[in-house]
N, C-alpha and C positions, 0 to 999 in steps of 0.2 A: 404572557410567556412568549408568543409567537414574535411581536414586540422585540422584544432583549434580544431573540436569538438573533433576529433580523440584523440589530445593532451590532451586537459584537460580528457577524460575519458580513456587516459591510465596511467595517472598518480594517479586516481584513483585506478584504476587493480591493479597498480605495489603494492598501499598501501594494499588492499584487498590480494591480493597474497600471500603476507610475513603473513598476520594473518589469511589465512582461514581456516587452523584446528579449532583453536580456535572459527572464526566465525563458521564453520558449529557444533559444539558439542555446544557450546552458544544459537545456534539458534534450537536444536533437544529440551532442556528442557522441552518450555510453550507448543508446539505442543503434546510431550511427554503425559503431567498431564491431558489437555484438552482429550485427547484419551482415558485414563485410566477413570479420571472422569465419562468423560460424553458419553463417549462410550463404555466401557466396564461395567461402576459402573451403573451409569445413566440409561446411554440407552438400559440397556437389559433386560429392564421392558418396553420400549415404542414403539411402532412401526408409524414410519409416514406414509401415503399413503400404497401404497405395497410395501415400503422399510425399511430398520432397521433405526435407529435415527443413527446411525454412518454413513450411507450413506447420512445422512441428514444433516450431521453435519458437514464431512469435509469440503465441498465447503466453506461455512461459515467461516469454520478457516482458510482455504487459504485466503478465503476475508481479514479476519482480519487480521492475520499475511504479508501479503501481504503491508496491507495500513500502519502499524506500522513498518514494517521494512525500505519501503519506507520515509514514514515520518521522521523518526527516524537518516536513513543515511544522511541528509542534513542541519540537525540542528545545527553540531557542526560548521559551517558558524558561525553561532552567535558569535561564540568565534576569530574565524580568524577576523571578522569584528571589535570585541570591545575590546579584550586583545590581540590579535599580532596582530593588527592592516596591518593585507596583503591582507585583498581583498582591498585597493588601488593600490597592485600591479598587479592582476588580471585585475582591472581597464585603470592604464596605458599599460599593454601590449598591443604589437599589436597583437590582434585578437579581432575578433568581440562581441559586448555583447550575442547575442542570442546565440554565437559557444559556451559560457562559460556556459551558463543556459543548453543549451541543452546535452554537455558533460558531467553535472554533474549530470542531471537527469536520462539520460541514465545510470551513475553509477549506481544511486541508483536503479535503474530498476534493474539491473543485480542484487543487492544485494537480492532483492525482489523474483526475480526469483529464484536465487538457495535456499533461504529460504525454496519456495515456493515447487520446486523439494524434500526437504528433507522432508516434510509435504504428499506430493504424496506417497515416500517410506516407510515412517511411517505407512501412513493409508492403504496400501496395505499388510503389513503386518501385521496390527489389523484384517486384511478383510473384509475394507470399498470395495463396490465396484464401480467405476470410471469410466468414460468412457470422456479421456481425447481428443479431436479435436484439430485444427489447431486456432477456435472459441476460444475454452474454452483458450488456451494461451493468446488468442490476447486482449481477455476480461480480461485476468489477469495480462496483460501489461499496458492494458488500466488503469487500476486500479492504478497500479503501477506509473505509470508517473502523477495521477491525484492527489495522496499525496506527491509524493514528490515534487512537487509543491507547496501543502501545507507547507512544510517544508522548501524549497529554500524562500519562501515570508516569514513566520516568519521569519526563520533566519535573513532576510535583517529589517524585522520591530520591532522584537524585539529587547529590551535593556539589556538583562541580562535573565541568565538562567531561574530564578525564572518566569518570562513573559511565558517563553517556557515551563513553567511547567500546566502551566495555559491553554494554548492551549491543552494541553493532557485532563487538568482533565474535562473543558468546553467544548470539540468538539471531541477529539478520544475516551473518557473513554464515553460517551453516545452513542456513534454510537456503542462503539464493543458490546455493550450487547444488543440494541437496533434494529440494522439493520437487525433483519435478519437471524444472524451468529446464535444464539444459538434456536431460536422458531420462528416461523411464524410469521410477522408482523398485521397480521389477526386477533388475539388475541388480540389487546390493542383498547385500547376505539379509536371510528373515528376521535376524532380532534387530538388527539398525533397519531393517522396514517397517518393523512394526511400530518402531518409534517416533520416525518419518510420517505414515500414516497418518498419525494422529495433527499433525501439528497444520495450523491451517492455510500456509501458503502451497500446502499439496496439494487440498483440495480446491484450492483457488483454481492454480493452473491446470491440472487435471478437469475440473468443469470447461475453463474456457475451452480448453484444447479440445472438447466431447462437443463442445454446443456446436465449435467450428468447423468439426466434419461430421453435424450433424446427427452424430451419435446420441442413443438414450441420454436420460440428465439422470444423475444419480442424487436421488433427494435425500438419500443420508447425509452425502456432502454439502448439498444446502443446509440440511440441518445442521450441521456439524458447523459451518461458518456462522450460522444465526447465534449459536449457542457461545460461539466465541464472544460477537456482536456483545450480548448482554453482560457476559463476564466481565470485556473490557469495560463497560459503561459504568458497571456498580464500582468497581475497584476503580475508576478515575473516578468518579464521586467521592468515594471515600479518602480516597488522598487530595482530593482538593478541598475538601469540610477539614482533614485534619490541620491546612496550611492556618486555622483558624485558632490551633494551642497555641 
């Protein structure tokens, strides 16, 4: 098992590898503008709690950035699956279905992460200040693996790009401006909060934003993201066994 996963997520590497300049200068731009925006333009009029809005701001952009890069790296599936038609050959290889899911998510994890690290060096040198733990990673992994989840089950259930476009503008384009990332979910009227709560890039960045000034952890919302974790995994399993009618 350990085997397969290895395989499929170094074949990933190897492709990541040969373009990471390119990914990492691709991936500096949106974190770039959001800083300058709303941390230098924005936020140096506001002050949150006893911190600056830049310190209030990054966790939120890791959140976000995070759940779209993750999302993002496992969607061109869709394309393998319905115009080169080779995840049938993913399919018959011998290795296990879950070694395939989990090799791949683990990519996209990685991709998330170094995203996520170039986002840490940015805001340390705007002079956000951070106080990054062993937690605050593990919470951004968790994160990490619970979109692109999202992304491995679209891929397998949608039909065509256009579908996957619609997943962006219906479910990730409301959560990034809504969860959390840019203002207090505190602010909006209680029944869109109570909707908001629930959904788990709140509790992403809301954790982060808590580990970083230090604040109690709130182990509902770890539960709350584990629980996501597992949902995402059975329902990518199951539409990856179904690509087998």
């Amino acid at each position: 098992m350990l085997q397969d996963i290895c395989t499929v997520f170094w074949r990933d590497w190897v492709v990541l590898k040969r373009r990471l300049p390119k990914f990492i200068l691709s991936r500096m731009v949106a974190p770039m503008l959001y800083l300058v925006a709303f941390g230098w333009g924005l936020g140096r009029n506001i002050q949150v709690g006893s911190g600056s809005y830049l310190d209030f701001l990054v966790p939120g952009i890791m959140a976000l950035n995070s759940m779209n890069i993750s999302y993002n790296s496992l969607t061109p599936l869709c394309t393998e699956r319905i115009y080169h038609r080779s995840i049938g050959e993913y399919i018959i290889a011998p290795m296990r279905f879950n070694a395939f899911i989990i090799g791949k998510i683990l990519a996209a994890v990685l991709r998330g992460l170094i995203s996520s690290a170039i986002i840490m060096i940015l805001a340390l040198a705007f002079g956000a200040n951070l106080n990054i733990t062993p937690l605050f990673v593990g919470i951004l992994i968790l994160n990490c693996v619970i979109f692109a989840e999202v992304g491995f089950f679209a891929a397998m259930k949608m039909d065509s790009y256009e579908e996957l476009s619609q997943v962006n503008t219906y479910v990730l384009l409301p959560m990034s401006f809504l969860c959390g990332t840019f203002f207090s979910t505190r602010t909006l009227p209680e029944v869109l909060r109570w909707f908001i709560d629930v959904l788990p890039l709140t509790h992403t960045s809301y954790l982060l934003r808590g580990i970083s000034t230090q604040s109690p952890v709130a182990l509902e919302s770890v539960a709350v993201l584990v629980v996501y974790a597992i949902i995402g995994f059975i329902l990518g399993n199951k539409a990856f066994r179904d690509q087998l009618k």
